[in-house]
N, C-alpha and C positions, 0 to 999 in steps of 0.2 A: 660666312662668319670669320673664317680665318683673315680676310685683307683687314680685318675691324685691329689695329694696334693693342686695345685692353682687350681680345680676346685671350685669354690663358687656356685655352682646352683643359683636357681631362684633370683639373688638380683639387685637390679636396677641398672640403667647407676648410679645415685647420691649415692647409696652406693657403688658402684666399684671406682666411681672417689674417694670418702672420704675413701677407705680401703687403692689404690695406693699412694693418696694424701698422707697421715702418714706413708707410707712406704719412700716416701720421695727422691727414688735414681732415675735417670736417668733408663731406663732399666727394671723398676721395672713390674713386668706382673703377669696377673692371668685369667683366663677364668672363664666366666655367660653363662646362659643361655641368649638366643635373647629374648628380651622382642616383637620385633614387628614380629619376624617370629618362627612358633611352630619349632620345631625339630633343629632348627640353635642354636648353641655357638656363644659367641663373645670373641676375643681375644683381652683382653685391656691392652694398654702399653702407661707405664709416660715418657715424652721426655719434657723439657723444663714447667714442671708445667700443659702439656695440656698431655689430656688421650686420644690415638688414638685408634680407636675398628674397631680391621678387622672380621668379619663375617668367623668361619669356618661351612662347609657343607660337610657331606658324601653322596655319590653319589650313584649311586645305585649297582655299584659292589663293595660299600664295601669301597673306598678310600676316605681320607682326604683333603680338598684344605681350602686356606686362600684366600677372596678377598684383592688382592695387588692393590698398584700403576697401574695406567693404563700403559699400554704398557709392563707390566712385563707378561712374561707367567704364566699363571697356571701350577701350580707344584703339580700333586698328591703325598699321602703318604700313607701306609698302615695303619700307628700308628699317634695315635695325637704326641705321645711321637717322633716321627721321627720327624713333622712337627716342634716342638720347637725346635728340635736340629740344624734343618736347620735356622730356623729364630732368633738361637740365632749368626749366620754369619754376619758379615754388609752389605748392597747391595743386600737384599734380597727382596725389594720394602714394606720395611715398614720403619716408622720414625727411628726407635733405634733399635739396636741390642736387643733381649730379654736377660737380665742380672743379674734378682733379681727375683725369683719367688715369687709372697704373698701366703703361704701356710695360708690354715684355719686354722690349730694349730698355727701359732701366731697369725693369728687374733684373737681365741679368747685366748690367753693367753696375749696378748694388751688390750682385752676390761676385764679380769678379773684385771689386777695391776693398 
């Protein structure tokens, strides 16, 4: 997870919303770690000024899944980097297409200017 650029490790739901929040676009996403579950990521994405966080989880032979909309299948993936390419599609049971990654190099080249 760590070579993934929007990975931001351990940072809270209120520092993910205020990193997307100044990111500012529709689409805008970046993956944490789960604050309430150990080993779980969250994938957080800006739609309308509100931050939606799907839970990804690897399973134990090794594959990636995103909790969706209910009624949507689960879709495994080998790679996180698979799992973005598919939910950067519309219709994939999340609010917004993913559209804008926040890489931690602008983060922090936003908090140094």
């Amino acid at each position: 997870m760590e070579a993934l650029p929007f990975y931001h490790g351990a940072i809270s739901r209120e520092t993910c919303e205020i990193r997307l929040g100044e990111a500012g676009k529709d689409g805008s996403y970046l993956i944490r770690d789960s604050e309430s579950v150990p080993g779980a990521f969250c994938l957080c994405v800006l739609s309308n000024n509100l931050v939606y966080t799907y839970r990804l989880q690897q399973n134990n032979g090794g594959s990636w899944a995103a909790e969706t909309a209910p009624g949507q299948q689960k879709r495994l993936f080998r790679k996180v980097k698979n799992l973005i390419s598919a939910f950067e599609k519309p219709d994939q049971g999340i609010a917004i297409p993913l559209l804008y990654p926040v890489t931690v190099q602008n983060q922090h080249m936003s908090q140094t200017q």
